[in-house]
C-alpha positions in Angstrom: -121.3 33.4 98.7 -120.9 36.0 101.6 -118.0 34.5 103.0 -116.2 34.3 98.9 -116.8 38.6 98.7 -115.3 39.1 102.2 -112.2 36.7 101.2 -112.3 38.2 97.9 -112.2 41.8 99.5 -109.8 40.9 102.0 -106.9 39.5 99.6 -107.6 41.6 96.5 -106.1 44.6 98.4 -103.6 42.5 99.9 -102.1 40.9 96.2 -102.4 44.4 95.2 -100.4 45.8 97.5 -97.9 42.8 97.9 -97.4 43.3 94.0 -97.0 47.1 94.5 -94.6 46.6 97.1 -92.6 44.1 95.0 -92.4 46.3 91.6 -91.8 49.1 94.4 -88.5 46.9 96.0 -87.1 45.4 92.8 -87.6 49.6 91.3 -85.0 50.6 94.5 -82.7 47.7 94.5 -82.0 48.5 90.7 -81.4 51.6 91.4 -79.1 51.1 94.1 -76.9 48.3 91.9 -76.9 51.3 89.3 -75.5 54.0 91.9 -72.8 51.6 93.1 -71.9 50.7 89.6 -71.6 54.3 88.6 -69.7 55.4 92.2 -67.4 52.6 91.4 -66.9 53.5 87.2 -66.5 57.4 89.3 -63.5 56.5 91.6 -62.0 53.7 88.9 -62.1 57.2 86.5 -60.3 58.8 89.7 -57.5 56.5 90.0 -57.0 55.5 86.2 -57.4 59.2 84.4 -53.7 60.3 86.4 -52.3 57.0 85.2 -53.6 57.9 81.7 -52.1 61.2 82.0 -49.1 60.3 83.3 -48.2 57.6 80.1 -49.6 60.4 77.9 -46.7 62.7 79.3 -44.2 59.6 79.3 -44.8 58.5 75.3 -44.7 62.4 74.9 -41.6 62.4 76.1 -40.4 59.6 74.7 -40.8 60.8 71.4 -39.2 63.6 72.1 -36.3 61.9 72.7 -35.8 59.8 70.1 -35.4 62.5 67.5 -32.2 62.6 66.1 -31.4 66.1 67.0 -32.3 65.1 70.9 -30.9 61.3 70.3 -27.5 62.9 69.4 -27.5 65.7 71.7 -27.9 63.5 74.5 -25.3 60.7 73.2 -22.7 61.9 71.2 -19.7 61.6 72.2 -16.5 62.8 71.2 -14.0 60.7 69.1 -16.3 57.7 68.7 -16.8 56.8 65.2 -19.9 56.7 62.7 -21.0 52.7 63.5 -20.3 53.5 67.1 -22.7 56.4 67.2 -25.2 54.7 65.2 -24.8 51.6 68.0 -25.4 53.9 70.5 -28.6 55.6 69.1 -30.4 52.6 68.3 -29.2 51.3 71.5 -30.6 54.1 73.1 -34.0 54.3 71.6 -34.5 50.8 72.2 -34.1 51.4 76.3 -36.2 54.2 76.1 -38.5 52.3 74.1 -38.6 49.1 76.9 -39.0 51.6 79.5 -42.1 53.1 78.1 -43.1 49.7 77.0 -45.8 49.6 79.2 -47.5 52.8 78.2 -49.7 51.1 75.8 -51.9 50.0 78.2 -53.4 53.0 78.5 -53.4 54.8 75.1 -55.1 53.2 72.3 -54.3 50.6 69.8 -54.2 53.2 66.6 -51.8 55.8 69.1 -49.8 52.9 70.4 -48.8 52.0 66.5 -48.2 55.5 65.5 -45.8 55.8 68.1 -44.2 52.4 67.6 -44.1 53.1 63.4 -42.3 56.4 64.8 -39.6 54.4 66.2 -39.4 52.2 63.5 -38.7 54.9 61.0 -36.2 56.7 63.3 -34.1 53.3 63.6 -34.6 52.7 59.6 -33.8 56.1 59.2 -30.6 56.0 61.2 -29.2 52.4 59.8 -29.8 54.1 56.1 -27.8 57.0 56.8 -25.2 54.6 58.8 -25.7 52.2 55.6 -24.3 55.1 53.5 -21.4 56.2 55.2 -17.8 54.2 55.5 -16.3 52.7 58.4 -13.4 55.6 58.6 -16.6 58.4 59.3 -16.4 59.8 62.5 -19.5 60.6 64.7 -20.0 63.9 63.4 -20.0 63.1 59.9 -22.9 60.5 61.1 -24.8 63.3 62.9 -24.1 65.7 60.1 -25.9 63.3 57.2 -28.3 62.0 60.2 -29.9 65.3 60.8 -29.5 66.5 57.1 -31.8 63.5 55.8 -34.3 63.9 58.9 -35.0 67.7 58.5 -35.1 66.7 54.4 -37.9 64.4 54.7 -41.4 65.1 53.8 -42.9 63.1 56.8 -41.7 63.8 60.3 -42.9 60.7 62.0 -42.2 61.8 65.2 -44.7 64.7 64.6 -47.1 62.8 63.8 -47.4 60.1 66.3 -47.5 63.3 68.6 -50.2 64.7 67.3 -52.2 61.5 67.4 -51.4 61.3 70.9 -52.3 65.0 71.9 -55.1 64.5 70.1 -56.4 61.8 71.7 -55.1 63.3 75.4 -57.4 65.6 74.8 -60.1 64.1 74.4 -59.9 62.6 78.0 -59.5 66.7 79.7 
């Protein structure tokens, strides 16, 4: 019966302490796994939040440019007549719209639509007032009515999709 106690008091201590140390090991190593998942979420956020920046700058831009009194600033030309210059701004928007194209990546879902319904409505808008006019109108005629009907409407959606994306820009600084 001796000989039981003395096992008993030799391993007790030793399971105890075994199991200590193994709640004590598996305690550090999840600890560690955490820190390298966070250090590595910190230098991702390092790399991507420029990037995010950056396309935040670039849609701003773009939308910039794609209002008519930009579009036509940047495009009209003189002597080219109404269908020409309504070619050439939905021309344009479209290039500056596939060289943005890849934006979306990092903005979200609900920006990424504003800004693509803004597009949409500055291209309807433009074959409307293009709709309207005759095939003798000259360019300026087009960016007379074209600018007329924009600063007439209720809903700038050009605005709009802006502020959706400052607003969520600033949410990330």
């Amino acid at each position: 019966m001796v000989n039981y106690i003395s096992i008993l008091l030799f391993t007790v201590p030793i399971v105890v302490l075994g199991t200590v140390m193994i709640i004590i090991i598996r305690l550090f190593l999840k600890n560690e796994r955490e820190n390298r998942r966070l250090n590595t979420i910190v230098e991702d956020r390092k790399i991507a939040l420029p990037l995010k920046f950056q396309a935040y700058e670039r849609l701003a831009m773009f939308l910039e440019r794609i209002t008519p009194e930009n579009l036509l600033t940047r495009i009209n030309k003189p002597g080219i007549n109404a269908r020409e210059l309504q070619q050439l701004c939905i021309v344009n928007i479209k290039k500056e719209f596939e060289h943005n194209l890849s934006q979306q990546v990092y903005v979200s879902i609900e920006t990424w639509l504003h800004i693509k319904s803004a597009k949409n409505k500055i291209e309807k808008l433009i074959n409307e007032v293009s709709s309207n006019l005759t095939p003798k109108d000259n360019g300026m005629t087009f960016s007379t009515e074209l600018l007329s009907t924009y600063l007439k409407s209720p809903e700038d959606p050009v605005e709009s999709a802006k502020r959706i994306l400052i607003k969520e820009a600033n949410i990330l600084y």
